[in-house]
C-alpha positions in Angstrom: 48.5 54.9 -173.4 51.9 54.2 -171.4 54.1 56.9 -170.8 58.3 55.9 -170.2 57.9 52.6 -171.5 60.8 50.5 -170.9 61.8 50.2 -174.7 64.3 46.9 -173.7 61.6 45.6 -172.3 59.3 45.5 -174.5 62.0 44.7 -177.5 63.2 41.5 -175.5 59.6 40.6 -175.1 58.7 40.9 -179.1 57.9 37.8 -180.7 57.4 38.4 -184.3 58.8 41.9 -185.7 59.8 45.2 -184.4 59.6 48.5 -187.3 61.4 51.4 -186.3 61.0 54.9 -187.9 63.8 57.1 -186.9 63.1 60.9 -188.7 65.4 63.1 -186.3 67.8 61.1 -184.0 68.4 57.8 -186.1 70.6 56.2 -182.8 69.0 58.2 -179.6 65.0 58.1 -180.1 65.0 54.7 -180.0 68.3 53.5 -178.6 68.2 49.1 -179.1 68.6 48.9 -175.1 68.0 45.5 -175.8 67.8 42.3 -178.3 64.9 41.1 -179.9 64.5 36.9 -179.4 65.4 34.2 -182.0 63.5 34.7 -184.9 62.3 38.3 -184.7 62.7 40.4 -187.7 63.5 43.7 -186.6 64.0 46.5 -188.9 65.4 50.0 -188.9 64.7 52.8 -191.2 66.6 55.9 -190.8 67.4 58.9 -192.9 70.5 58.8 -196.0 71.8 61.6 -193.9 72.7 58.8 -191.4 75.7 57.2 -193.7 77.8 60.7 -194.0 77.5 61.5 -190.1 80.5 59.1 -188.7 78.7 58.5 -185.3 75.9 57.8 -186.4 76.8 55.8 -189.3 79.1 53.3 -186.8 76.0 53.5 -184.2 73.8 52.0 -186.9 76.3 49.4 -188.5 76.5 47.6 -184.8 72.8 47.7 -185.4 72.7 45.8 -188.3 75.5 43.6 -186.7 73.8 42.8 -183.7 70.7 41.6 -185.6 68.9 44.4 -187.0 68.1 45.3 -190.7 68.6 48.8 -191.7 67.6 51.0 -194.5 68.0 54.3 -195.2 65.8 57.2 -197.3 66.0 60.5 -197.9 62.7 61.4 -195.8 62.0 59.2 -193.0 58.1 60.0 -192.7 57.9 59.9 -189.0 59.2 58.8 -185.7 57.6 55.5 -184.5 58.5 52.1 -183.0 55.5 49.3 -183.6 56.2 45.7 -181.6 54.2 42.5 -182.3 52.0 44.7 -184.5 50.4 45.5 -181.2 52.1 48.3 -179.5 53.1 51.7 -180.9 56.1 54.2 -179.1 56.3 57.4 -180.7 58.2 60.4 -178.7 56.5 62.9 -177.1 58.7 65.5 -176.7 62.2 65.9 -175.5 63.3 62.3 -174.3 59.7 61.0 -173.7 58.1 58.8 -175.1 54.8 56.6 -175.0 53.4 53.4 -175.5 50.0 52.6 -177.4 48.0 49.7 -177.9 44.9 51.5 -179.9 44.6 49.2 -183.1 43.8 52.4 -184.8 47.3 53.8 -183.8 48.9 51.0 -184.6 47.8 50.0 -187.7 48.6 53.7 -188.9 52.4 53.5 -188.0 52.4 50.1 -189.3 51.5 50.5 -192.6 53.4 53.8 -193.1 56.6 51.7 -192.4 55.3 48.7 -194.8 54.4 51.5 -197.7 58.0 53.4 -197.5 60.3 50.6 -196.5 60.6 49.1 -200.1 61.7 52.2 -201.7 64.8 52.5 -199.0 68.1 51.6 -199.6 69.6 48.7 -197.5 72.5 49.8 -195.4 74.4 46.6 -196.1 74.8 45.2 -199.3 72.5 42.3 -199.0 69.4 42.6 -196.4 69.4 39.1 -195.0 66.5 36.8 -195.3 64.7 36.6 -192.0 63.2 33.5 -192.7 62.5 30.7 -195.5 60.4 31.8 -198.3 56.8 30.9 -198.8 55.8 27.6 -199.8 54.0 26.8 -202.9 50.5 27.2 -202.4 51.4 30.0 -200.5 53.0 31.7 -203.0 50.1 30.9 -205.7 47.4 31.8 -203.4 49.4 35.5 -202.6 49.8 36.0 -206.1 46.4 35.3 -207.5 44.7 37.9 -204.7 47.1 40.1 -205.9 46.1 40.0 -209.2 42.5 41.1 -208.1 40.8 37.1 -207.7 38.7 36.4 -204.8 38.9 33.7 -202.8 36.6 31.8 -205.3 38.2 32.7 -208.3 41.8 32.1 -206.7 40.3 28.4 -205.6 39.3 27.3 -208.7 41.9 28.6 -210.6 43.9 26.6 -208.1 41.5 24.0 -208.3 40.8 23.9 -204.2 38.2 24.3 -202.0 37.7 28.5 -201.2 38.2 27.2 -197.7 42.0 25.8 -198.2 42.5 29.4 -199.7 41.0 31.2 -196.6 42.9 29.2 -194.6 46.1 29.6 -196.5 46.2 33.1 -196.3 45.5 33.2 -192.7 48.8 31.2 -192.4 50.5 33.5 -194.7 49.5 36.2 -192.6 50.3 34.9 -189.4 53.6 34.0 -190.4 54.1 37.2 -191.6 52.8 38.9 -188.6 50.7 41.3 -190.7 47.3 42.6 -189.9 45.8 42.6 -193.1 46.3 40.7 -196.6 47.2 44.1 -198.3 50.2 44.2 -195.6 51.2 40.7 -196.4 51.1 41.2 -200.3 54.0 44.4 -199.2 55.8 42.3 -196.6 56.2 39.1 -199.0 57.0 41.3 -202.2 59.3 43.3 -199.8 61.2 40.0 -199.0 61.2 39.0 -203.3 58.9 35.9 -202.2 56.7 37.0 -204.9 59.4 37.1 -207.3 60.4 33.3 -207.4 58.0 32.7 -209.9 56.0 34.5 -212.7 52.9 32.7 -212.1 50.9 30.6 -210.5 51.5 27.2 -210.7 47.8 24.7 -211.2 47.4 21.5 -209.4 
């Protein structure tokens, strides 16, 4: 555990994705003291509360124009940051804060945010796509283990080696930056990859 983690610090140094939980103090807990780097998705969820406050609501509008993509629901679960899907800040009381690397910690925070961010409501009109959606075999291979198959039954219904699939949804997840395939089944469905098409095509 790190205690007064440099929060810019760490954002600037983010690769992939940054989640931010904001329960109490939508702007101050975690105040974006600095810019994530080209290409990292960083969403924001704060409570509905936030759009009826005028400082707040202005604080988090230059947050979603400087990059970010914010959402609001009624109950924001908890207060937690989670970088990289490797580090974890939660406050500690008053304006402290700490840093954690424990996968169990992170993993906890992390798929809190991925099981309540799809029921928010986007602060903007239209959440911007952070990146192209998945290819084709991606897509067919997400779907299938989403419908229940296993590798096997996902290869031959695809009519590839269990291998390809394996290795397919180790891209999906990397690309995705998620930890598990559950997480990248919420992420891509989050993104309406999974809606492009009804079903699976077969090779």
């Amino acid at each position: 555990m790190q205690t007064s983690p440099d929060i810019g610090v760490l954002i600037g140094q983010a690769t992939t994705g940054i989640t931010v939980m904001c329960r109490h103090d939508p702007v101050g807990t975690f105040r974006m003291s600095g810019r994530p780097g080209s290409g990292v998705r960083y969403r924001v969820l704060v409570p509905d509360t936030t759009r009826v406050t005028p400082v707040l609501a202005r604080q988090v509008v230059e947050l979603a124009a400087a990059g970010a993509v914010v959402r609001t629901l009624a109950h924001v679960p908890a207060d937690s940051m989670v970088i990289d899907g490797r580090i974890t800040i939660v406050p500690t009381g008053g304006t402290s804060l700490a840093a954690f690397t424990l996968p169990a910690v992170v993993s906890t925070a992390a798929e809190l945010f991925d099981q309540v961010w799809p029921r928010a409501m986007p602060l903007l009109p239209d959440d911007p796509p952070a990146s192209p959606a998945l290819t084709v075999r991606q897509h067919d291979v997400l779907t299938l283990l989403g419908q229940g198959h296993t590798d096997d039954s996902a290869a031959a219904q695809l009519r590839v080696s269990v291998r390809t699939v394996r290795r397919t949804v180790a891209e999906i997840m990397a690309r995705l930056g998620a930890r598990s395939r559950f997480q990248a089944g919420v992420i891509a469905a989050d993104r309406g990859w999974l809606l492009a098409e009804s079903s699976p095509s077969v090779g």
